[in-house]
FIBAVO-997942 format. One record per residue (C-alpha): residue in three letters; y, z, x; residue number from 1. Coordinates in pm, whole numbers. Last residue first. Layout:
<recs>
rec residu=Ala	yy=Y	zz=Z	xx=X	num=NUM $
...
</recs>
This chain:
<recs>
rec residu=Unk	yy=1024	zz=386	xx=-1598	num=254 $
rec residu=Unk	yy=1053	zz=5	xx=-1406	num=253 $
rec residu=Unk	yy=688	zz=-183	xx=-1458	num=252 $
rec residu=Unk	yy=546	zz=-263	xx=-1055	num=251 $
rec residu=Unk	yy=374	zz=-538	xx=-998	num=250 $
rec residu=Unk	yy=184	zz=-619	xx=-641	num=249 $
rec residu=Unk	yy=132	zz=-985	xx=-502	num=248 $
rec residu=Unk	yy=-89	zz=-1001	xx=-183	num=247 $
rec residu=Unk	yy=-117	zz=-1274	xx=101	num=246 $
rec residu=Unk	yy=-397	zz=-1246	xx=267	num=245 $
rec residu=Unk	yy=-260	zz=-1464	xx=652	num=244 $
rec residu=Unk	yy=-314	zz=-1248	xx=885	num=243 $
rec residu=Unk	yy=-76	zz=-1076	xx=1163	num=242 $
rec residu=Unk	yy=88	zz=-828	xx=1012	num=241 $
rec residu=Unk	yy=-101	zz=-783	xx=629	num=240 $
rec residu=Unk	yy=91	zz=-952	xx=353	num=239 $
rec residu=Unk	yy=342	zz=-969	xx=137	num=238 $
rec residu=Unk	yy=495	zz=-1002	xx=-258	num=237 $
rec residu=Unk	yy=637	zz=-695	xx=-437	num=236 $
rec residu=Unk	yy=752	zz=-731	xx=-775	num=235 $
rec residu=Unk	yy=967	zz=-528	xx=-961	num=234 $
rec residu=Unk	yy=947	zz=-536	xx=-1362	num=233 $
rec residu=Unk	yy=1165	zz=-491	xx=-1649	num=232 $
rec residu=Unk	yy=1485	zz=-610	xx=-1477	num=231 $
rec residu=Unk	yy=1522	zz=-879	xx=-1749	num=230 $
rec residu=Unk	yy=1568	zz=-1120	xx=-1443	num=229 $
rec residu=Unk	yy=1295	zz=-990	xx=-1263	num=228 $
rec residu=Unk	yy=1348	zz=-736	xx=-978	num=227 $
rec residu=Unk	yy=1231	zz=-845	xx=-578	num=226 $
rec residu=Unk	yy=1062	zz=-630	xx=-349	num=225 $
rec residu=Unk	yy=957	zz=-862	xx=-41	num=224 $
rec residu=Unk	yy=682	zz=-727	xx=200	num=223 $
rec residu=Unk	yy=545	zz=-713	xx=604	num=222 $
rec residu=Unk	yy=258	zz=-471	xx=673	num=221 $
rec residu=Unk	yy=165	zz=-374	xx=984	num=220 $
rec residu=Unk	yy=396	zz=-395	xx=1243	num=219 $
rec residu=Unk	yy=329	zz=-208	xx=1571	num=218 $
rec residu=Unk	yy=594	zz=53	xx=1657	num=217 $
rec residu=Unk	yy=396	zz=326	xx=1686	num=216 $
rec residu=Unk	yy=315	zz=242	xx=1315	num=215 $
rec residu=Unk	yy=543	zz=-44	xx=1114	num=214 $
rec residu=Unk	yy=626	zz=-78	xx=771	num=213 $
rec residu=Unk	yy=838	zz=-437	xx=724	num=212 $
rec residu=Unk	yy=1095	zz=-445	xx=462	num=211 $
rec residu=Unk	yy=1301	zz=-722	xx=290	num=210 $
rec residu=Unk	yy=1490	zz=-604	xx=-23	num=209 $
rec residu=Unk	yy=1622	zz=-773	xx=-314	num=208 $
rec residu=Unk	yy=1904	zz=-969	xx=-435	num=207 $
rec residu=Unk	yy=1879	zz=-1239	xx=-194	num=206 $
rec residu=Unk	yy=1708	zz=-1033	xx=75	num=205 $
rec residu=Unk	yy=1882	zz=-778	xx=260	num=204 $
rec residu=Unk	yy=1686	zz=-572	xx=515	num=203 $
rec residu=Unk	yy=1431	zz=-324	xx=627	num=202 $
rec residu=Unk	yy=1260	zz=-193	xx=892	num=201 $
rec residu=Unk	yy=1042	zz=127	xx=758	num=200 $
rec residu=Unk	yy=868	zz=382	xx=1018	num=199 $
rec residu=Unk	yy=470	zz=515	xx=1084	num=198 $
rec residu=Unk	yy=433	zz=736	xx=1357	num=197 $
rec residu=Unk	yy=254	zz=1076	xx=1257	num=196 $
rec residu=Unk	yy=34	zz=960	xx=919	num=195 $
rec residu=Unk	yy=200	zz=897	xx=599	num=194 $
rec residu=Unk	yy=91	zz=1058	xx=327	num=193 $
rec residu=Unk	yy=201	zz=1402	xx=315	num=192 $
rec residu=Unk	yy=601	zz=1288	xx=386	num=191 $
rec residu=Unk	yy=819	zz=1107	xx=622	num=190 $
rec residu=Unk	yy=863	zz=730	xx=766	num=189 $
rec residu=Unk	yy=1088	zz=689	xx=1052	num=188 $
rec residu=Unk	yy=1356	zz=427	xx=1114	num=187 $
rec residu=Unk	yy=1339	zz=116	xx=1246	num=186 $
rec residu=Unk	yy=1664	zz=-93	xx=1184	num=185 $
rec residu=Unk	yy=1721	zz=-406	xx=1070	num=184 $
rec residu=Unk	yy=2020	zz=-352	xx=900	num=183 $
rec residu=Unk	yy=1994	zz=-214	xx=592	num=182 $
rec residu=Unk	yy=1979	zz=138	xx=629	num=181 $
rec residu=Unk	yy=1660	zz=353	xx=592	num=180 $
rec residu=Unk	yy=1551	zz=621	xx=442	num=179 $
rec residu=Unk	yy=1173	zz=653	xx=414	num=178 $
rec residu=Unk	yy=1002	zz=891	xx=208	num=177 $
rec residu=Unk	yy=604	zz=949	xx=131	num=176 $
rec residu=Unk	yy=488	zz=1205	xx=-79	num=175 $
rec residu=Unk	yy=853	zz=1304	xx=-228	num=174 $
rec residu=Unk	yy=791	zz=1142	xx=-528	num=173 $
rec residu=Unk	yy=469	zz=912	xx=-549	num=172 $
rec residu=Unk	yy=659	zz=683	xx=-301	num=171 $
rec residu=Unk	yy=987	zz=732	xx=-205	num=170 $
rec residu=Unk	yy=1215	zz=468	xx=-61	num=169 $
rec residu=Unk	yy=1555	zz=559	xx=3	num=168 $
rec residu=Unk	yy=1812	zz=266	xx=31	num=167 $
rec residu=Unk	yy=2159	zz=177	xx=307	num=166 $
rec residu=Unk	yy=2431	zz=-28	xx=357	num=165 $
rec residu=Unk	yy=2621	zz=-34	xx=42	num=164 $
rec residu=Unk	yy=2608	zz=374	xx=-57	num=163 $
rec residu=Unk	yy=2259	zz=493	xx=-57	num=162 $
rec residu=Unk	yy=2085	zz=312	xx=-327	num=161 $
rec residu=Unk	yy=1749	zz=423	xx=-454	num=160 $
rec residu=Unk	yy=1417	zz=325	xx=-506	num=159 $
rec residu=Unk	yy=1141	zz=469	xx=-653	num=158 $
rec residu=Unk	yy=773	zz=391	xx=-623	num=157 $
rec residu=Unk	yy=512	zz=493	xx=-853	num=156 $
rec residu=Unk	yy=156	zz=485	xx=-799	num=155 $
rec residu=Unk	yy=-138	zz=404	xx=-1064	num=154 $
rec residu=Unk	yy=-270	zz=694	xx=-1231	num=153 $
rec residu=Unk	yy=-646	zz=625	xx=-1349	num=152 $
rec residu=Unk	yy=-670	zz=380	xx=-1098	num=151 $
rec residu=Unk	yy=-836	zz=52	xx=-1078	num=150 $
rec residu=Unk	yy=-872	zz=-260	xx=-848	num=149 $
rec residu=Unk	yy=-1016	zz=-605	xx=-869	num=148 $
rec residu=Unk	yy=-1219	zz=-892	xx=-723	num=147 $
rec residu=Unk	yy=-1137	zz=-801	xx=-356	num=146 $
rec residu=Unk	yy=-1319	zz=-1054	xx=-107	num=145 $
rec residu=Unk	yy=-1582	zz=-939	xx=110	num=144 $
rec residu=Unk	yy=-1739	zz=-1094	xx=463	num=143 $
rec residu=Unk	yy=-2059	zz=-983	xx=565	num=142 $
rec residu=Unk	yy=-2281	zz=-656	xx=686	num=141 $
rec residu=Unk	yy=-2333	zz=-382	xx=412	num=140 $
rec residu=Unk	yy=-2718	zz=-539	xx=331	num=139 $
rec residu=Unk	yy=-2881	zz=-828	xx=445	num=138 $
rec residu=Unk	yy=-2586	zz=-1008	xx=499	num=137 $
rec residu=Unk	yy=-2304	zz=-1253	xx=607	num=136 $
rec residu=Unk	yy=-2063	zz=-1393	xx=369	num=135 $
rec residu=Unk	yy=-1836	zz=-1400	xx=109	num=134 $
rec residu=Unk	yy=-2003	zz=-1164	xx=-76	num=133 $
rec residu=Unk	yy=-1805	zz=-1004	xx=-365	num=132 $
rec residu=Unk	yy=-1510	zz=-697	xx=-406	num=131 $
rec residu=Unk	yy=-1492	zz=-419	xx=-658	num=130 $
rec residu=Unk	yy=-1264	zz=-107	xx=-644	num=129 $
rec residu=Unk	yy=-1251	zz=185	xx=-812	num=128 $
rec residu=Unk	yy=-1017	zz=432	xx=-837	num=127 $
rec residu=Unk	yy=-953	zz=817	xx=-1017	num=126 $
rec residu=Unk	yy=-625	zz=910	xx=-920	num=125 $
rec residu=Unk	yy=-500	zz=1314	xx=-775	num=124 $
rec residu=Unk	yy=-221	zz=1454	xx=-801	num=123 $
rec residu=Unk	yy=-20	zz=1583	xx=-517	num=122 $
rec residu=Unk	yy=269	zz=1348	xx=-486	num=121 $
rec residu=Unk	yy=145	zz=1191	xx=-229	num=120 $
rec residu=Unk	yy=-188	zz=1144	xx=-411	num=119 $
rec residu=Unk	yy=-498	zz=1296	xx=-358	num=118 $
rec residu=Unk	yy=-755	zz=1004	xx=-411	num=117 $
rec residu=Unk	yy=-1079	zz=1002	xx=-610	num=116 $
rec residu=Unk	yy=-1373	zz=757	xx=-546	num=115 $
rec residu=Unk	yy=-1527	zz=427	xx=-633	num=114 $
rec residu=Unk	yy=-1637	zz=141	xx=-410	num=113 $
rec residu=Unk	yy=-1843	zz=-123	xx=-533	num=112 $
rec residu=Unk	yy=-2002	zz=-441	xx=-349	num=111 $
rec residu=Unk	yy=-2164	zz=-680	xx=-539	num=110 $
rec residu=Unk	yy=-2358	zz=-986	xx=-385	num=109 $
rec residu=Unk	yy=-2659	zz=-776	xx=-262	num=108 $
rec residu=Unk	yy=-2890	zz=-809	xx=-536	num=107 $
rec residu=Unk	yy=-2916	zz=-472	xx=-592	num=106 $
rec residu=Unk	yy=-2551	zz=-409	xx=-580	num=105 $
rec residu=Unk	yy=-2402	zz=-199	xx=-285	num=104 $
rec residu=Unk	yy=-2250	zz=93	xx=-333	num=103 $
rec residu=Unk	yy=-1964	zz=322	xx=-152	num=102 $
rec residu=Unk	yy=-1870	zz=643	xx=-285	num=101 $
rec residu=Unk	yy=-1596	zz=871	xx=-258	num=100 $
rec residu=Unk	yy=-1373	zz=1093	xx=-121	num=99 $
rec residu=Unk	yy=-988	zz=1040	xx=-87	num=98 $
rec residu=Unk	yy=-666	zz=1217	xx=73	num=97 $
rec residu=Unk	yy=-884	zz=1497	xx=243	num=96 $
rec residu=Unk	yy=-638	zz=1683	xx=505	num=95 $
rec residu=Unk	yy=-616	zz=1663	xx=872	num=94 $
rec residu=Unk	yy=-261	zz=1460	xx=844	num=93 $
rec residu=Unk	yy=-465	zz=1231	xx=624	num=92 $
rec residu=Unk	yy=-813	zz=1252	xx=578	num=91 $
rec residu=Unk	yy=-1084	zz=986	xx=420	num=90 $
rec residu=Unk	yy=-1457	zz=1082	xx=304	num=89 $
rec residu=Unk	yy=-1678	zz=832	xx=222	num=88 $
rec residu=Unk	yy=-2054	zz=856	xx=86	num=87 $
rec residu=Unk	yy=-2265	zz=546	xx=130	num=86 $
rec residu=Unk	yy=-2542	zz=395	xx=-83	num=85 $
rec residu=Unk	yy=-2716	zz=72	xx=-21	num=84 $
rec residu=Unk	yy=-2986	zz=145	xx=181	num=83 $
rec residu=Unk	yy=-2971	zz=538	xx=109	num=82 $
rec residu=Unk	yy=-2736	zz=792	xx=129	num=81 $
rec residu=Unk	yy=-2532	zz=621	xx=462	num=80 $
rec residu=Unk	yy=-2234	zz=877	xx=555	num=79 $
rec residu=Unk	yy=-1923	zz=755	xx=605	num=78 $
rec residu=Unk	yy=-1635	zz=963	xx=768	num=77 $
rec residu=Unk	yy=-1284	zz=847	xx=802	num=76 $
rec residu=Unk	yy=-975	zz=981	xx=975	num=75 $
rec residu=Unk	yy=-584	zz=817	xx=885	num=74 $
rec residu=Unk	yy=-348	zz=677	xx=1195	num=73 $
rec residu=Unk	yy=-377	zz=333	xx=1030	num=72 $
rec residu=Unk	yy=-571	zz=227	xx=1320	num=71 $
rec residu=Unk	yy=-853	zz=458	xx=1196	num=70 $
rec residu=Unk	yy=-1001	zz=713	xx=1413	num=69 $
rec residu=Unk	yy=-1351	zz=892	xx=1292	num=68 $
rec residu=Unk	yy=-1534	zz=1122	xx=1147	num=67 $
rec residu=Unk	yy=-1922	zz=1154	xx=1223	num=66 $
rec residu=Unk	yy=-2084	zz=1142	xx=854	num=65 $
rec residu=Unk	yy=-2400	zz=938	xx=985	num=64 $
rec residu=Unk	yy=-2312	zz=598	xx=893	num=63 $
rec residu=Unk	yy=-2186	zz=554	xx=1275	num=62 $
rec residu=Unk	yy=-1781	zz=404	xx=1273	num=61 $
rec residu=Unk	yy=-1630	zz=134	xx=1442	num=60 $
rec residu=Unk	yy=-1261	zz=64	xx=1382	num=59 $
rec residu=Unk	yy=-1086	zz=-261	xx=1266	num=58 $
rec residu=Unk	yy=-676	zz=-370	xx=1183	num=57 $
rec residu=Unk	yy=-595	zz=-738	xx=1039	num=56 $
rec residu=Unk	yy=-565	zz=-619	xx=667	num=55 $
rec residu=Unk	yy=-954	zz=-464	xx=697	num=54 $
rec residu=Unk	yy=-1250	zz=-479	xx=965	num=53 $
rec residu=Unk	yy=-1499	zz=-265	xx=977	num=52 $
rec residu=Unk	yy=-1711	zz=-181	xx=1287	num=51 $
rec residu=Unk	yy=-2072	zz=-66	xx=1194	num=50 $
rec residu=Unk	yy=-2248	zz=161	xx=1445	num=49 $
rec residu=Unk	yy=-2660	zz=135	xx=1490	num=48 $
rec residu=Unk	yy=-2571	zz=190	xx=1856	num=47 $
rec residu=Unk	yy=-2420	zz=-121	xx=1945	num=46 $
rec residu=Unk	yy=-2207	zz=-266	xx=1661	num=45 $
rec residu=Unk	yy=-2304	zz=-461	xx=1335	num=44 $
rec residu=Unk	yy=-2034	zz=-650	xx=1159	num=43 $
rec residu=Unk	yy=-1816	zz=-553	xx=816	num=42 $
rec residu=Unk	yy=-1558	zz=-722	xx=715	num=41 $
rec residu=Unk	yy=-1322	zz=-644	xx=404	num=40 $
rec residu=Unk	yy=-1094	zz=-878	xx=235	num=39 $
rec residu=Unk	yy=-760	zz=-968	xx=52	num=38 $
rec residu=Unk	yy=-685	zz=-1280	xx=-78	num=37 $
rec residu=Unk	yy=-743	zz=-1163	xx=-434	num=36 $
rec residu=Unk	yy=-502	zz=-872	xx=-397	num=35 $
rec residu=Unk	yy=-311	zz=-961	xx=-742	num=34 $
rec residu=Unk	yy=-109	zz=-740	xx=-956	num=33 $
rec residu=Unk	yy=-55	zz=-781	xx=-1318	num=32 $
rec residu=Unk	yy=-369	zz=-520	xx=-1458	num=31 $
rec residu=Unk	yy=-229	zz=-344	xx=-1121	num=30 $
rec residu=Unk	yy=90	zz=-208	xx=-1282	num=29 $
rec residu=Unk	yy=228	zz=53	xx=-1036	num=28 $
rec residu=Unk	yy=518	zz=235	xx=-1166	num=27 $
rec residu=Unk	yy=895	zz=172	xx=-1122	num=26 $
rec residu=Unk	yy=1175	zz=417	xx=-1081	num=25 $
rec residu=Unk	yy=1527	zz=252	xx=-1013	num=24 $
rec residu=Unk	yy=1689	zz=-7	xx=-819	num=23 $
rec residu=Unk	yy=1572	zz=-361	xx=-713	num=22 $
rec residu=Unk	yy=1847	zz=-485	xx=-964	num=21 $
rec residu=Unk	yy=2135	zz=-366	xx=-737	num=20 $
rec residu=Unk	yy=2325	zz=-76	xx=-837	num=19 $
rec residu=Unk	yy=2692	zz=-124	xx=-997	num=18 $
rec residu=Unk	yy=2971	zz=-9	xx=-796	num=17 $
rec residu=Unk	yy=3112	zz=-317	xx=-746	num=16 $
rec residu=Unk	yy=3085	zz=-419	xx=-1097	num=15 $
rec residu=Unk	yy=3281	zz=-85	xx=-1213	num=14 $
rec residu=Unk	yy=3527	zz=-158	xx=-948	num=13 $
rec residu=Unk	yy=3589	zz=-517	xx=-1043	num=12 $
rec residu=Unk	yy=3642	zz=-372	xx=-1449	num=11 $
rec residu=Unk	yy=3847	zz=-103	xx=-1364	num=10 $
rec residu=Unk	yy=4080	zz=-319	xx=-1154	num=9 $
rec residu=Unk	yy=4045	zz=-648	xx=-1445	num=8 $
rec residu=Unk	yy=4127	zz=-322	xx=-1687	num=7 $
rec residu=Unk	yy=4460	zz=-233	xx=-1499	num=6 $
rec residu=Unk	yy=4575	zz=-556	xx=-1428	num=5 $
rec residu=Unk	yy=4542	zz=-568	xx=-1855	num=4 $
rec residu=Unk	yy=4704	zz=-275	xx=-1890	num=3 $
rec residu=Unk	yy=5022	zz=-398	xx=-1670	num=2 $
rec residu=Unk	yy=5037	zz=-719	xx=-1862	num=1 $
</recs>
């Protein structure tokens, strides 16, 4: 009798102590992931200036290589080539975290943009990105819609357990950290990629995780991380603060 007390103890502790399905290393699959709701204005400004518009957040910029402000706390440059080229150059923390090029199609449906980014964890990811006409036009003015998305080394994103109350999130290692408890409460992000005042809020949800990223206390992006059954996969379902472009992202655990 005593033995078996003893194993039920073991046996609740051992449960208790297990981590929550969310947990682990994952890595970006985005042949899974969806960001067809996702889009990209562009509108004509004084000046011959363009201001874009992206995940709820715009900025003007001149397409003469001028860097400038982005809400997300990052620099750009853009620099018109011809009437449908643009180089792009993006910096983070005063450093280049992507360059690359901008295209339109010749029949001005297709919009391409392909480049190299400096990861977090200091590697770097061949990407491209394609997104169609909605709208608008001649030229880079209109309304696009993502198609799809590459990268020749998608992120990863780990997460771990800190006691019962708490989780670190790192993405692309120690690139861009945020440990924060479950409550609710704002705490700050930390690491190459993120840009001086961005934070994580996050909370319970079901078995997953509820988190909001916010910069100088505006919110930004608001997601869900939830683990499949098998706990193979983790996916993350959201959207941009204030708009309605709902995303799905999959992540494969490692």
């Amino acid at each position: 009798m005593r033995k078996t007390i003893v194993c039920g103890i073991l046996a609740c502790a051992l449960a208790a102590a297990a981590d929550p399905p969310y947990a682990g290393r994952w890595k970006m699959n985005l042949a899974k992931s969806n960001f067809g709701e996702s889009t990209i204005t562009y509108e004509p400004a004084a000046g011959g200036a363009m201001k874009v518009t992206m995940d709820g957040q715009s900025y003007t910029f001149t397409p003469d290589g001028k860097e400038v402000a982005t809400p997300w706390g990052t620099t750009t440059s853009i620099k018109a080539v011809d009437a449908k080229t643009w180089r792009m150059t993006e910096k983070t923390n005063g450093k280049v975290s992507m360059s690359g090029t901008l295209k339109l199609s010749e029949d001005g449906a297709t919009l391409s943009m392909t480049g190299t980014r400096i990861k977090p964890d200091g590697g770097t990811s061949d990407e491209s990105m394609t997104l169609t006409r909605v709208s608008g036009g001649p030229g880079l003015a209109g309304k696009w819609r993502m198609k799809n998305m590459n990268a020749s080394a998608p992120e990863s994103l780990e997460l771990t357990p800190k006691g019962t109350d708490g989780v670190r999130i790192a993405i692309g290692g120690e690139g861009g950290v945020c440990d924060a408890t479950l409550d609710g409460k704002e705490h700050a992000a930390k690491g190459t990629m993120w840009p001086a005042g961005w934070s994580c809020v996050v909370t319970k949800a079901g078995d997953g995780l509820a988190v909001t990223w916010k910069r100088d206390g505006k919110e930004m992006y608001k997601i869900n991380w939830t683990a499949s059954a098998d706990g193979k996969t983790l996916v993350e379902k959201g959207s941009p603060a204030g708009v309605n472009e709902p995303f799905t992202i999959v992540y494969d655990r490692q």
